[in-house]
C-alpha positions as a printed Julia matrix, in Angstrom:
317×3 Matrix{Float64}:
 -199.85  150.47   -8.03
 -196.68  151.71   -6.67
 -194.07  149.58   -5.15
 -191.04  150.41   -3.21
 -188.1   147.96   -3.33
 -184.97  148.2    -1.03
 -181.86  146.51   -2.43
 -179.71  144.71    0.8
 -176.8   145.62   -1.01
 -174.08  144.58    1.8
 -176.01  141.35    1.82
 -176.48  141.29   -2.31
 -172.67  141.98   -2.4
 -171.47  139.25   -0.1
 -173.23  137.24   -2.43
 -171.35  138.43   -5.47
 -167.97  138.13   -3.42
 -168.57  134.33   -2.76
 -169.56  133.91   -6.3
 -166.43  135.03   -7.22
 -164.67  133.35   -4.83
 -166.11  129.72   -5.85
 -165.65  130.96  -10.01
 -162.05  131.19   -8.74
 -161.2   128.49   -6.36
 -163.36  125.6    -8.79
 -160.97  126.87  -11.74
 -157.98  125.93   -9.57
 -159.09  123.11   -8.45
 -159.1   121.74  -12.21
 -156.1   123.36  -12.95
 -153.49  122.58  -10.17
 -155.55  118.94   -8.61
 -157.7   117.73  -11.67
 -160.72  118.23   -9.24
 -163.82  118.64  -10.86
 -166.77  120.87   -9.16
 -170.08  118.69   -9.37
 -172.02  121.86   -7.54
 -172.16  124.84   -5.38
 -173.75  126.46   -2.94
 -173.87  129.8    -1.16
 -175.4   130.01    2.19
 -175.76  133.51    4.13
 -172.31  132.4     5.47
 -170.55  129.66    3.8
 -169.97  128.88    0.78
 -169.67  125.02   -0.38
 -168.35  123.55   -3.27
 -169.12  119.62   -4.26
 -166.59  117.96   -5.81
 -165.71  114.82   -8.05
 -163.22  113.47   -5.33
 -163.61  111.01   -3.19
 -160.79  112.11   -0.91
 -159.34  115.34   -0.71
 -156.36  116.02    2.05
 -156.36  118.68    4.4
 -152.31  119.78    2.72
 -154.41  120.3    -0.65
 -156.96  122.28    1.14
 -154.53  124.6     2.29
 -152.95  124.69   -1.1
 -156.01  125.71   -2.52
 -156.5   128.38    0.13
 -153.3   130.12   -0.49
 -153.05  129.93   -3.9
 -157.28  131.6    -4.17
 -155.66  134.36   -1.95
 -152.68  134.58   -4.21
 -154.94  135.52   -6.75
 -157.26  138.09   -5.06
 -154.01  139.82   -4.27
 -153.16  139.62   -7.78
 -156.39  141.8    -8.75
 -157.72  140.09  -12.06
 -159.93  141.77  -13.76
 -163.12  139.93  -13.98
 -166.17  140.71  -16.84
 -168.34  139.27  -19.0
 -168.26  137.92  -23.17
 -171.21  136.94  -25.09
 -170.05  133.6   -27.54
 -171.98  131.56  -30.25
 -172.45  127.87  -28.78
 -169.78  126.94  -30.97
 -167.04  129.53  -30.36
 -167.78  128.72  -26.93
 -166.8   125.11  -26.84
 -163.82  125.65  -28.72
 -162.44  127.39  -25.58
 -161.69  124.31  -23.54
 -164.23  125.1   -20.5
 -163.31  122.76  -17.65
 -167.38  122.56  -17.48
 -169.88  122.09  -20.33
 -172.25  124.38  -20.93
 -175.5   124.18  -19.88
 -177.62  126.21  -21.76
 -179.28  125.79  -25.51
 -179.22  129.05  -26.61
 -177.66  130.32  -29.42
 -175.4   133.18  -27.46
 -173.91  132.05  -24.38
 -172.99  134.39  -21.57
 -169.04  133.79  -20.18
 -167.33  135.14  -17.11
 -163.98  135.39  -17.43
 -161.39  135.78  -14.39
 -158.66  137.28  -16.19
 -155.84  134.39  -16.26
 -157.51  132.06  -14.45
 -160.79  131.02  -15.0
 -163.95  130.95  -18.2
 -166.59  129.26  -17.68
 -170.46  129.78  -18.78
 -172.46  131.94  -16.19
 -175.68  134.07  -15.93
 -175.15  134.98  -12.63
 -173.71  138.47  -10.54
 -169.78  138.63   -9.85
 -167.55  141.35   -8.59
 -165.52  143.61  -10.94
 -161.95  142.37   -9.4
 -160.55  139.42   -7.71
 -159.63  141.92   -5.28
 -163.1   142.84   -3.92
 -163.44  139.4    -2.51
 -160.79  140.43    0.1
 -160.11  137.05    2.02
 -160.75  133.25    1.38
 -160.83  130.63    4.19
 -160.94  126.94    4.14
 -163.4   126.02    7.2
 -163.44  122.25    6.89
 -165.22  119.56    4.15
 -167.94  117.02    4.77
 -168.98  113.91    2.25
 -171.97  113.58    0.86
 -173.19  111.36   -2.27
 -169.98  109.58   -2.25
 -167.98  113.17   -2.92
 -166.08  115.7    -0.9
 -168.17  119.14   -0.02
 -165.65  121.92    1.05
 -166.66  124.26    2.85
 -165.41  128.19    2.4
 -165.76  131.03    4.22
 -165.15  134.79    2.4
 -164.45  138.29    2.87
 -166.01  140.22    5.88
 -167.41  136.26    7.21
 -163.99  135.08    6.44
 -162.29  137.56    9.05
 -165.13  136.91   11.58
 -164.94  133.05   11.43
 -160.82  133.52   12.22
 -161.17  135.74   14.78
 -163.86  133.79   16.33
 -161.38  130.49   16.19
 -158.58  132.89   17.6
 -160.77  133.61   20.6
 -162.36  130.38   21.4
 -157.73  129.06   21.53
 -157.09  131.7    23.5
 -160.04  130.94   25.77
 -159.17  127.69   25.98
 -155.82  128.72   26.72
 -156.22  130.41   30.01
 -158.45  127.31   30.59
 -155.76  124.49   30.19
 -153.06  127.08   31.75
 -151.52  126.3    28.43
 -149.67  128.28   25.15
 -150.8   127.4    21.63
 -148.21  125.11   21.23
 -149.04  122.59   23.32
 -152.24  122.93   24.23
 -154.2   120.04   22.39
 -151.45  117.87   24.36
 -152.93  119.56   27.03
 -156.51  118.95   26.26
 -155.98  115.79   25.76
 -154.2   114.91   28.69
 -157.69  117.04   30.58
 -159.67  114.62   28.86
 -157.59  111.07   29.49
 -157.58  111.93   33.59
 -161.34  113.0    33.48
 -162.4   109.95   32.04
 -160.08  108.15   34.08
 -160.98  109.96   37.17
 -165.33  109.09   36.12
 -164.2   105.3    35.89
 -162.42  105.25   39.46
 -165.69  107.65   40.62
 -167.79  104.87   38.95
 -166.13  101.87   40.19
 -165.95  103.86   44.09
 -169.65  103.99   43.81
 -170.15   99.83   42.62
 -168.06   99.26   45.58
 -170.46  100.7    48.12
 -173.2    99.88   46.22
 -171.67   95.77   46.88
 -170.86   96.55   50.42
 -174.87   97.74   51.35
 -176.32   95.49   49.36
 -174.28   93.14   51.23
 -175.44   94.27   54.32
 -179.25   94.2    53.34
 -178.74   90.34   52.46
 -177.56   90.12   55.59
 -180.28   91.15   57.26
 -183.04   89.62   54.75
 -185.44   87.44   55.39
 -184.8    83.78   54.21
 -187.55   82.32   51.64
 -186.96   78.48   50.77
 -182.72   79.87   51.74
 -183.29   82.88   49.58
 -182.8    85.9    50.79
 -185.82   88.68   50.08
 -184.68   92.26   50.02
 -186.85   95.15   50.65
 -184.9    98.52   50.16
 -186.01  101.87   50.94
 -182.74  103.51   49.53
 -181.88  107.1    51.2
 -178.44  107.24   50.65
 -176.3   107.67   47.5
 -176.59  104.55   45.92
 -177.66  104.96   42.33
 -179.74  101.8    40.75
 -177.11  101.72   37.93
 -174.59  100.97   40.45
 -176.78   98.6    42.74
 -177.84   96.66   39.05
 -173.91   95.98   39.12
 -173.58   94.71   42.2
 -176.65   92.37   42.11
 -174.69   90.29   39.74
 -172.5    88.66   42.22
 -175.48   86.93   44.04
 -176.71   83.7    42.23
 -180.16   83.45   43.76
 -181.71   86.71   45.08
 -185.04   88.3    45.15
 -184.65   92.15   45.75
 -187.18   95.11   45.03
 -185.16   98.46   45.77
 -186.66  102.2    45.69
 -185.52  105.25   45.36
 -187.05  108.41   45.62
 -185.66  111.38   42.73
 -187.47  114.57   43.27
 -191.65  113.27   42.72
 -190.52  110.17   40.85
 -190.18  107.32   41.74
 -187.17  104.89   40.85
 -187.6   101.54   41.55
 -186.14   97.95   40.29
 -186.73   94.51   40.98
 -184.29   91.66   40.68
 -185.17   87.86   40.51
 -181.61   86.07   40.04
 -181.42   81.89   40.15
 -183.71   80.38   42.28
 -185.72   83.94   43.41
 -187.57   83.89   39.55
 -188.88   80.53   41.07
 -190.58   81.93   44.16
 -192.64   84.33   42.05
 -194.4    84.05   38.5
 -193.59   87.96   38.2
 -194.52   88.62   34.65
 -198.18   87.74   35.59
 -197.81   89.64   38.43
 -196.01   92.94   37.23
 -198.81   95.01   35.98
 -201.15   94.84   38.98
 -198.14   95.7    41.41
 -196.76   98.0    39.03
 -200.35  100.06   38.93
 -199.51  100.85   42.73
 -197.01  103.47   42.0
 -198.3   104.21   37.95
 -195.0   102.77   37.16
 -193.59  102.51   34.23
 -190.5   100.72   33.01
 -188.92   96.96   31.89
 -186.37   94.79   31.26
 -185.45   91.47   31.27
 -184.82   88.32   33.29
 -183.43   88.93   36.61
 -183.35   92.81   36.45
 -186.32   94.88   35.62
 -186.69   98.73   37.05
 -188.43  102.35   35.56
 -189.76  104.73   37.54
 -193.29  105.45   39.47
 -195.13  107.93   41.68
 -196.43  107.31   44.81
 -196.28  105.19   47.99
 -192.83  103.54   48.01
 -193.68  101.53   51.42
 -196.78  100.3    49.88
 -195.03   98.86   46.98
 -192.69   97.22   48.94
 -195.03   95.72   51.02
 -196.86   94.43   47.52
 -193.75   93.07   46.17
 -193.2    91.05   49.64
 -196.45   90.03   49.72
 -195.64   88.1    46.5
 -193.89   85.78   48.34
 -196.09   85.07   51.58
């Protein structure tokens, strides 16, 4: 049989580029910081290197960065020695070797880095063209960096610089200030959602006040039946219901098909009713579903609202 095979070489090369890239930036990282790599990954964009810190700084990060770039401007050559095991380790390796045979296969960045290695690398610091520092995560205890290189390198940047200046024109605000900015966005929003939130507690108090008004009384408590058609959301009527002491309330709501409901049985109202013996069978009027606890329980339903309202008054008759 004949078989024909297609090298992705821009995709095979990449590869050999972050290889490079992590032979390079793990030798610095012992050299200038004392950081060990633990491992290494290559991913069809990133690159990641595991260290043996537990902390690294984002200033050291940087460091790194520039002084990886320094060095692929600098052009070292980069190629390959064959060594006995114990020529080898008389060569000071910042990482043993992990192999048992006899001949062991080094890659050596010219002036800056030996260490064992079967795998493909680039002829010259040079080819790897551009190293970026794109953030670092923990994991087992260590710091992961995370690297971005060459042709990926330039697209992750200019994607950043695009998403600022988006944001920009957004905020109505330079580079310079505009995380202040942001910020700032972000401290009136959520400022302006707690006054919107409060606003709708309010008038959620000021009906609910009005349908206790015009309850009926049973044994002085009052028994609310609401069909709600207005605004009021349940989250905000749950709120209010906590300034009555006794109170006996089922409220509806319809949302599209569903259909919200809750049920409220504060002080003296859980007395009137032995509602967890009687939830499923009025529940099953409106296939609701749904729970809670003592005085507030609510879900949502299908169905006849009126009915269920009538059921839950019934209760008390």
């Amino acid at each position: 049989d004949r078989v024909k095979i297609e090298l992705d070489w821009p995709h095979r090369y990449h590869f050999m580029q972050m290889h490079t890239a992590q032979h390079v930036a793990s030798g610095l990282l012992y050299s200038h910081f004392g950081i060990q790599t633990v491992s290494v990954h290559q991913g069809q964009r990133i690159l990641t290197i595991e260290t043996d810190a537990q902390e690294i700084s984002l200033s050291t990060c940087h460091a790194l960065e520039d002084l990886v770039n320094q060095e692929v401007l600098s052009a070292h050559a980069v190629h390959y020695e064959l060594h006995r095991q114990d020529s080898a380790k008389n060569l000071g390796l910042r990482r043993s070797i992990k192999v048992a045979d006899e001949e062991v296969r080094l890659v050596v960045v010219q002036d800056v880095d030996t260490v064992a290695c079967g795998g493909l690398h680039v002829a010259n610091t040079r080819e790897i063209e551009l190293f970026h520092y794109q953030g670092q995560e923990k994991i087992r205890g260590h710091i992961r960096l995370i690297f971005t290189v060459g042709p990926i390198a330039k697209e992750e940047i200019r994607k950043a610089e695009a998403a600022v200046t988006a944001l920009g024109v957004l905020f109505s605000s330079p580079l310079e200030s505009l995380v202040e900015v942001a910020n700032q966005t972000l401290e009136q929003a959520a400022s302006d959602k707690a006054q919107l939130l409060n606003a709708k507690t309010e008038i959620a108090r000021l009906l609910l006040a009005n349908q206790v008004t015009q309850a009926k009384q049973i044994d002085s408590i009052p028994l609310v039946l609401w069909h709600i058609e207005n605004d009021v959301d349940l989250k905000s009527l749950a709120s209010a219901i906590t300034e009555y002491d006794h109170l006996a309330l089922c409220a509806i709501k319809e949302d599209g098909d569903r259909l919200l409901w809750m049920i409220a049985l504060c002080g003296k109202g859980s007395s009137l009713v032995d509602f967890h013996t009687k939830k499923k069978d009025l529940l099953a009027l409106i296939d609701g579903k749904g729970g809670g606890k003592p005085p507030l329980y609510q879900g949502v339903g299908k169905g006849d609202g009126k009915a269920f309202l009538s059921a839950f008054e019934a209760l008390f008759l």
